[in-house]
C-alpha positions as CSV (number, residue, x, y, z in Angstrom):
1,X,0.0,0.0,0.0
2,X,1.5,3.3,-0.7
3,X,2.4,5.7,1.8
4,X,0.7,9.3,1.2
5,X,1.5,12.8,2.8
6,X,-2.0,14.5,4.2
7,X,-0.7,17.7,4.2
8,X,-3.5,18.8,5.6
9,X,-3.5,16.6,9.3
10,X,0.3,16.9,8.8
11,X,0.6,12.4,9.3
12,X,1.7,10.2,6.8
13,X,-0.5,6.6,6.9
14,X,-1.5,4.2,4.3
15,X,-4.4,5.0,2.0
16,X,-6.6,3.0,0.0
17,X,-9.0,6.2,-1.5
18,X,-8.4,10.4,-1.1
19,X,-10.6,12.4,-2.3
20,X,-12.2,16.4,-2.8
21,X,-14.1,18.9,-4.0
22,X,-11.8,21.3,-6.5
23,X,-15.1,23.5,-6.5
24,X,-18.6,23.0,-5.8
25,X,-21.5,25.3,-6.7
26,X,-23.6,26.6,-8.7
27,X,-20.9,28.6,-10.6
28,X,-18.9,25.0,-10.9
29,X,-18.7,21.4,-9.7
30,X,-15.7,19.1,-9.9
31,X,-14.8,16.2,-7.8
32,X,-11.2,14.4,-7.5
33,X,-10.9,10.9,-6.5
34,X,-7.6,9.2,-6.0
35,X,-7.0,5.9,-5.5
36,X,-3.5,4.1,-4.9
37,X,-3.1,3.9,-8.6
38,X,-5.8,6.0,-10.0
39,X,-7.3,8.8,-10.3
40,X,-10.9,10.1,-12.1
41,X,-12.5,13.3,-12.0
42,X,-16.6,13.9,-11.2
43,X,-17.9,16.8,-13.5
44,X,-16.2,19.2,-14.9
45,X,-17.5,22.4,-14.4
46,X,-13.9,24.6,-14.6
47,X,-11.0,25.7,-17.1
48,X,-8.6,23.4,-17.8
49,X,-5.9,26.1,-16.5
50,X,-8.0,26.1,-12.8
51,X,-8.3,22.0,-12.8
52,X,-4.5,22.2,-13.4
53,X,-3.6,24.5,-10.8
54,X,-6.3,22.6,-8.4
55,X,-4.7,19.0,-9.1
56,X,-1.2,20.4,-7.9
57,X,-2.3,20.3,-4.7
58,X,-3.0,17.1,-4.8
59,X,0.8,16.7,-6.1
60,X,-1.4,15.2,-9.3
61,X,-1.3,16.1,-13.0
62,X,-4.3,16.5,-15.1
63,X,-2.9,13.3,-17.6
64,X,-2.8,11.4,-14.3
65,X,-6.6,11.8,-14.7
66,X,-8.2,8.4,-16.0
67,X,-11.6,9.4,-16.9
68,X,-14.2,12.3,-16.2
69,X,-18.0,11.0,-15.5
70,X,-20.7,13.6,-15.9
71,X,-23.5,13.2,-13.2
72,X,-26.1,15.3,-15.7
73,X,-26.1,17.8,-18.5
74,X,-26.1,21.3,-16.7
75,X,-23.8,23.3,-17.5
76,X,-22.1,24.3,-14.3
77,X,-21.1,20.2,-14.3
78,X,-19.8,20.4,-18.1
79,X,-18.7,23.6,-19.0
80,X,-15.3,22.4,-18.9
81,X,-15.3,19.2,-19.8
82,X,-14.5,19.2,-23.8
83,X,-11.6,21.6,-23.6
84,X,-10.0,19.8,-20.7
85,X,-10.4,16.2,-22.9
86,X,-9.2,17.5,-25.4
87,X,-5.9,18.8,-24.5
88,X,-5.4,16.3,-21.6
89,X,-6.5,12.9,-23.5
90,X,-9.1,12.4,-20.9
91,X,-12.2,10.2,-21.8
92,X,-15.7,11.5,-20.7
93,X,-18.0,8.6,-19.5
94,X,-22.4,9.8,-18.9
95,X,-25.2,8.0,-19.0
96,X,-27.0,7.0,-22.5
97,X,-29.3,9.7,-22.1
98,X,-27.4,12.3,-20.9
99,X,-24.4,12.3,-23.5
100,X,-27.9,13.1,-26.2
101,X,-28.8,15.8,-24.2
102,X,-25.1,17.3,-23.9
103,X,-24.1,20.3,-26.2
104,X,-21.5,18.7,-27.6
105,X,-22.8,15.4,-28.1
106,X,-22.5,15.9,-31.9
107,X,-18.6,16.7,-31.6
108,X,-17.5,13.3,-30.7
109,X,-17.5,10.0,-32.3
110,X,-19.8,7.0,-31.4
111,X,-16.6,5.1,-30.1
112,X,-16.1,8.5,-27.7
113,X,-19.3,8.6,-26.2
114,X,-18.2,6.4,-23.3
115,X,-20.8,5.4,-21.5
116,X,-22.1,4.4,-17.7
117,X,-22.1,0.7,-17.4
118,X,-23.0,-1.0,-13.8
119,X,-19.7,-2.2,-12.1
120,X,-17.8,-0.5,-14.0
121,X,-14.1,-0.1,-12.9
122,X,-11.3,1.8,-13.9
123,X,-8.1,0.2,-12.4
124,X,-8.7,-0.2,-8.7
125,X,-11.6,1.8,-8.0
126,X,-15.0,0.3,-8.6
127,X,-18.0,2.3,-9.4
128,X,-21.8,2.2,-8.9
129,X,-24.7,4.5,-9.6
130,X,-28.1,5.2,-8.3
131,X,-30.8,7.7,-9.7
132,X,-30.7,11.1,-8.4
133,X,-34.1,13.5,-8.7
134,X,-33.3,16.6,-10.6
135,X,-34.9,18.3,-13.6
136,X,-31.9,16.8,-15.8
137,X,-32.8,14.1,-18.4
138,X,-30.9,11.3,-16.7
139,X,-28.9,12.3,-13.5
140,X,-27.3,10.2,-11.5
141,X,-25.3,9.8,-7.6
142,X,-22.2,7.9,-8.1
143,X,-20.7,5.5,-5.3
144,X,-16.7,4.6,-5.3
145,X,-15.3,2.1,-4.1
146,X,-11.7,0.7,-2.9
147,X,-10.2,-1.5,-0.7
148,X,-13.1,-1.9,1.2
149,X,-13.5,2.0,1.3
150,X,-16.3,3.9,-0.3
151,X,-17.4,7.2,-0.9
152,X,-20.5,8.8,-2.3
153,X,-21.7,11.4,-3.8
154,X,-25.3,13.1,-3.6
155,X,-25.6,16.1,-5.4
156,X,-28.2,17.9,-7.2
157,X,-31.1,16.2,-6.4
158,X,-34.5,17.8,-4.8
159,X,-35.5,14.5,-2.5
160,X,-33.5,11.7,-1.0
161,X,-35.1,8.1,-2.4
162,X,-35.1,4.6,-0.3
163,X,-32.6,3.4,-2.7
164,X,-30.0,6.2,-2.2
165,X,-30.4,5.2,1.1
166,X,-29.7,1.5,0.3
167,X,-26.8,2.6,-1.8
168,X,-25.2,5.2,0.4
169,X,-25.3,4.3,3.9
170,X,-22.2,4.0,5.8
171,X,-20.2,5.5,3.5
172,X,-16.7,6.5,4.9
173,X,-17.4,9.8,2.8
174,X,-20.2,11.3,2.0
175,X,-20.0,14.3,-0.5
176,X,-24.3,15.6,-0.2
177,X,-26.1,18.5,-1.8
178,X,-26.9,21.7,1.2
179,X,-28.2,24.0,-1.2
180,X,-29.9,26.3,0.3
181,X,-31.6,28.0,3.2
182,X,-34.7,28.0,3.2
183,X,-35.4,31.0,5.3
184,X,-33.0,32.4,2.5
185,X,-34.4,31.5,-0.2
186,X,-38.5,32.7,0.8
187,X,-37.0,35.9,1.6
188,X,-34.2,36.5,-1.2
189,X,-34.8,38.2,-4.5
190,X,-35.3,35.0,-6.9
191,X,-38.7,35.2,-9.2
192,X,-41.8,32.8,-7.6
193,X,-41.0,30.1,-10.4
194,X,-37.7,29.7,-9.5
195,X,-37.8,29.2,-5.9
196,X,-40.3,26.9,-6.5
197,X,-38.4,25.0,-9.3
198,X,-35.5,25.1,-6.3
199,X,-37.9,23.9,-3.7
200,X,-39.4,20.9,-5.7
201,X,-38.7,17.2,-6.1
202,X,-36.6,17.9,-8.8
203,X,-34.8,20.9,-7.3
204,X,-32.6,21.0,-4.8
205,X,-32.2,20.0,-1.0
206,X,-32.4,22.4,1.8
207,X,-30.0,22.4,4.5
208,X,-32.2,20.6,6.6
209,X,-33.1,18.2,4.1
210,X,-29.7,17.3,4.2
211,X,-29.4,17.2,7.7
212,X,-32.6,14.9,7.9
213,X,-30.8,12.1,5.0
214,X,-28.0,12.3,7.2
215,X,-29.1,10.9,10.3
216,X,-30.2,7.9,8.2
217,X,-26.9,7.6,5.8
218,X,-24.8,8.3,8.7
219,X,-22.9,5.1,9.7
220,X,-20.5,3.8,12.4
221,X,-18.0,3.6,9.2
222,X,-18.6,7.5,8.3
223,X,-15.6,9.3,8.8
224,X,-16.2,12.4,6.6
225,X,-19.9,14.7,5.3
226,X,-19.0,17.5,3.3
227,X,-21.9,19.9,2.2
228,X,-21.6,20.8,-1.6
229,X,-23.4,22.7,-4.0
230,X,-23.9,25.9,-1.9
231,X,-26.4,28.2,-3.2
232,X,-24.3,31.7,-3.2
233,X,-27.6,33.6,-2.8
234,X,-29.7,31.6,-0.9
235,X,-26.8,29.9,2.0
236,X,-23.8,30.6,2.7
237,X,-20.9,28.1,4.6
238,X,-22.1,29.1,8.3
239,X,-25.7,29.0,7.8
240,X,-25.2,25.5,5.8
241,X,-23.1,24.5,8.8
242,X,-25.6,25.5,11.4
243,X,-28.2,24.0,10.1
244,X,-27.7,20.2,9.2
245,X,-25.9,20.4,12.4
246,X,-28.9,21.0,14.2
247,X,-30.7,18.6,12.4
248,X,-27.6,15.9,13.3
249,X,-27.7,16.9,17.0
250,X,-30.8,14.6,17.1
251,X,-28.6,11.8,17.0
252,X,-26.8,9.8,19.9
253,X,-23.6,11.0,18.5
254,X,-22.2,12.4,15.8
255,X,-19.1,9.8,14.6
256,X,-17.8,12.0,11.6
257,X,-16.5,15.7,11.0
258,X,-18.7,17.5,8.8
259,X,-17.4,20.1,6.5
260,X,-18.6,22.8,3.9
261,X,-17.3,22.6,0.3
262,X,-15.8,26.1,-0.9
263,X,-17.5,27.6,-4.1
264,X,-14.4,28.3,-5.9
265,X,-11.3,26.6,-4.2
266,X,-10.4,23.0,-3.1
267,X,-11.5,21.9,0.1
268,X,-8.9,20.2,2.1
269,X,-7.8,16.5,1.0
270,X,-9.4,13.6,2.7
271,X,-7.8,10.0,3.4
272,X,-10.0,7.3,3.5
């Protein structure tokens, strides 16, 4: 097992997965996951020139990137994604129906459009997928697994469904959508149709929402939450904070440290 410097708790142990947000909002999303071998990228919602300078603090290069998966067509997950590609070799991998519904679906061949599959794995990390419920055509929550570790990922999604719960609980990481405030939001100066887009099934979750999935995905294996997806109108990282943590206070305990996801920097690497 390789050894691995976490800068960040200033220790040096074994790994078998590290992983982070390079940026999460609605102005961006991109996800790195490391394991001892390789490494993939979820979204990719930046310049190539940002993802660059992210990766080097991960002491990683963007052609030590084995793949970029697109949860769902927005473009604050893909605005990125063609350029970086291109000029990195980096293959995208999305869903049958999302690759129709991207913008550049026409600029790639049929043997480019690499798509989801099940089990999939690229080198030692394994992959699975659950349905996520968001006004995209086909988004999905992606789990990652390795060594026995796992992490998943629960963004963009207005409701929490019995078989994310199935797929997610217990997770040693759980990267989860706290997009808003809703106190923020009824108050704030967004038109009536778009709150209530936000507010829907197919929106978003609130802080509390997330709080509320939490105390069911939360298990005795969960080392790490980390709130993504910030609205920058309707939260901000102490309100998001505040409130899932009142939510979580319900439970016996709370076994993991819970972080918030900057908008537009890396949040500190985690070891798995």
């Amino acid at each position: 097992m390789v050894k691995y410097k976490a800068d960040h708790y200033g220790i040096e142990e074994d790994i078998h997965m590290k992983c982070t947000t390079l940026l999460s909002g609605s102005s961006g999303n991109c996800i790195f996951i490391g394991g001892e071998k390789t490494n993939i990228l979820i979204d990719a919602g930046c310049s190539a020139a940002y993802l660059q300078k992210a990766l080097a603090q991960m002491h990683c290069s963007p052609r030590e990137i084995s793949a970029i998966l697109i949860t769902h067509e927005h473009n604050d997950h893909i605005s990125g994604a063609v350029h970086i590609s291109g000029k990195f070799g980096i293959p995208i991998y999305a869903s049958p129906l999302t690759w129709k519904n991207l913008p550049f679906y026409e600029d790639f061949l049929p043997e480019e459009r690499h798509i989801f599959e099940y089990g999939m794995e690229f080198g030692e990390l394994s992959l699975d997928f659950f349905r996520l419920s968001h006004d995209a055509c086909q988004p999905v929550g992606i789990v990652v697994q390795e060594n026995g570790r796992k992490l998943a990922i629960i963004t963009d999604t207005g409701t929490i469904t019995p078989s994310m719960y199935r797929k997610v609980r217990g997770a040693d990481a759980i990267f989860i959508e706290a997009n808003h405030s809703r106190q923020m939001l009824y108050q704030g100066p967004y038109p009536y149709f778009l709150k209530k887009r936000i507010l829907g099934d197919r929106g978003h979750l609130s802080n509390r929402q997330a709080g509320v999935a939490l105390r069911r995905l939360i298990g005795e294996n969960t080392k790490y939450v980390v709130l993504t997806h910030l609205s920058q109108n309707n939260n901000t990282p102490e309100t998001a904070y505040r409130e899932v943590m009142d939510e979580l206070a319900l439970l016996p305990e709370i076994p993991c440290r819970v972080s918030v996801a900057p908008r537009m920097s890396p949040h500190p690497l985690l070891i798995l």
